[in-house]
C-alpha positions as a printed NumPy array, in Angstrom:
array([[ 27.651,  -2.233,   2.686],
       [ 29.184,   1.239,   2.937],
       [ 26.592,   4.255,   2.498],
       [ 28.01 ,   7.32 ,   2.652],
       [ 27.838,   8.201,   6.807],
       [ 26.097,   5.146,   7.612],
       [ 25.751,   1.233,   6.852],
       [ 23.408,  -1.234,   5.376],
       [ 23.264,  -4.227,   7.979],
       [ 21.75 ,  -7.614,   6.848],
       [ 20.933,  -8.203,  10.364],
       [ 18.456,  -4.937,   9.841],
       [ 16.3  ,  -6.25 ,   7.496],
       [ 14.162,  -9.061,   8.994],
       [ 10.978, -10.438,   8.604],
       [  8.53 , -10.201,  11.435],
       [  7.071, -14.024,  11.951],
       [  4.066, -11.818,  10.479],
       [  4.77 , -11.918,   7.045],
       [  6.187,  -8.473,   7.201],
       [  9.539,  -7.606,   6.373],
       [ 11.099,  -4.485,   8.421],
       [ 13.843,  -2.643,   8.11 ],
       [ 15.469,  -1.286,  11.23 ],
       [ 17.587,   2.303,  12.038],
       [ 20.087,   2.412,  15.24 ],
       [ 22.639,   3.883,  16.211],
       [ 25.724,   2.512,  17.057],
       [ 28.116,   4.673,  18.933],
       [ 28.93 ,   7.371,  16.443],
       [ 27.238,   5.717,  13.434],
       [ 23.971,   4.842,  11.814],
       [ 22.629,   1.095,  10.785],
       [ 20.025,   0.382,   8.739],
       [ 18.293,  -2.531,   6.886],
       [ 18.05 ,  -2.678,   3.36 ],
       [ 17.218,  -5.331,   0.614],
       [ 19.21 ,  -6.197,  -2.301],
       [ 17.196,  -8.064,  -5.179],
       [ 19.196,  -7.669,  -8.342],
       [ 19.789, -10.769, -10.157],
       [ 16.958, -12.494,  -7.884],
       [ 13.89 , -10.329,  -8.379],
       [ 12.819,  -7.666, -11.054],
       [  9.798,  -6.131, -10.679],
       [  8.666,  -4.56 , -14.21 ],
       [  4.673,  -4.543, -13.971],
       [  2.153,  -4.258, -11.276],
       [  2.644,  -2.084,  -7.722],
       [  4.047,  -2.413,  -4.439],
       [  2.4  ,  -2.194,  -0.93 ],
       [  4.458,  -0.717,   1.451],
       [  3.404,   0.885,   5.347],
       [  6.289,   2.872,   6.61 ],
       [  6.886,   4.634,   9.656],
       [  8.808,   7.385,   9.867],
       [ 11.279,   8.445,  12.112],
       [ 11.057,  11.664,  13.623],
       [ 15.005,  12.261,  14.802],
       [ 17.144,  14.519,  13.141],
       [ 20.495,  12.777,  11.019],
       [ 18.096,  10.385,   9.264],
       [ 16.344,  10.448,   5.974],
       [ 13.621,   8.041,   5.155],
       [ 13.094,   7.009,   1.872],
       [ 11.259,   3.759,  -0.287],
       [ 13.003,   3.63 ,  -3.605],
       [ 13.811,   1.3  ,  -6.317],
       [ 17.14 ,   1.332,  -8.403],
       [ 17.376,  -0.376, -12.08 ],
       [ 19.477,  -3.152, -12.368],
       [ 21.923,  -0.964, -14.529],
       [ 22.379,   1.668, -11.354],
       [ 25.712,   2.894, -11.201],
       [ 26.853,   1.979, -14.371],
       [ 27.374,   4.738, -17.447],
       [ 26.199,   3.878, -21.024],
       [ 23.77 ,   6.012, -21.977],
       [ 21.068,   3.948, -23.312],
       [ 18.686,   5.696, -20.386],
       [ 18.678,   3.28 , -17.514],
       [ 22.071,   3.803, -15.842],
       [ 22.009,   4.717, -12.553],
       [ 18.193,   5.115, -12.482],
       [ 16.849,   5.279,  -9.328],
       [ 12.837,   5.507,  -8.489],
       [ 12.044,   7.558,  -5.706],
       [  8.349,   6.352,  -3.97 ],
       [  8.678,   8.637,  -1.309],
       [ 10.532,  10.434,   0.95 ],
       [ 11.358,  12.66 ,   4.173],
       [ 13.881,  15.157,   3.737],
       [ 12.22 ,  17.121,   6.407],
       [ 11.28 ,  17.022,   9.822],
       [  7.934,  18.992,   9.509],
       [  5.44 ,  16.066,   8.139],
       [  6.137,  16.735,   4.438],
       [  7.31 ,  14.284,   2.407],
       [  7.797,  14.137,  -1.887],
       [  6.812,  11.489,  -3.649]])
């Protein structure tokens, strides 16, 4: 779907024959893919922790980033859970820094 200058691809999110599951970045001519995963209504994580090894890319236009949104993201209520999104980490920056 639509992400404001790019796109979320399903063929970008794959699993590696390794038990991995990656998700890729390209370019296509003057746009940016990238993979992304989509559990709501399948999967709801509410205890434990994740694992997750990520590599970085070092080009300018992108912005890394492992989150996790609620199931009630964009919606408005006000019972404290709309739009709720949990940042693990991310790269705003190109320098090595990264908030988590």
């Amino acid at each position: 779907w639509k992400r404001r200058d790019g796109v979320w691809l399903k063929e970008d999110a794959y699993l590696s024959g390794k038990g991995t599951l990656l998700l890729r970045t390209r370019k296509e001519a003057d746009r940016y893919t990238c993979g992304a995963i989509n559990t709501k209504g399948k999967f709801e994580h509410a205890f434990g922790y994740y694992v997750a090894r990520c590599k970085m890319p070092t080009q300018p236009g992108h912005w890394p980033a492992f989150w996790i949104m609620s199931p009630g993201v964009n919606t408005i209520g006000g019972d404290g859970r709309d739009g709720t999104e949990i940042d693990i980490v991310e790269m705003p920056w190109r320098d090595g820094r990264l908030t988590m």
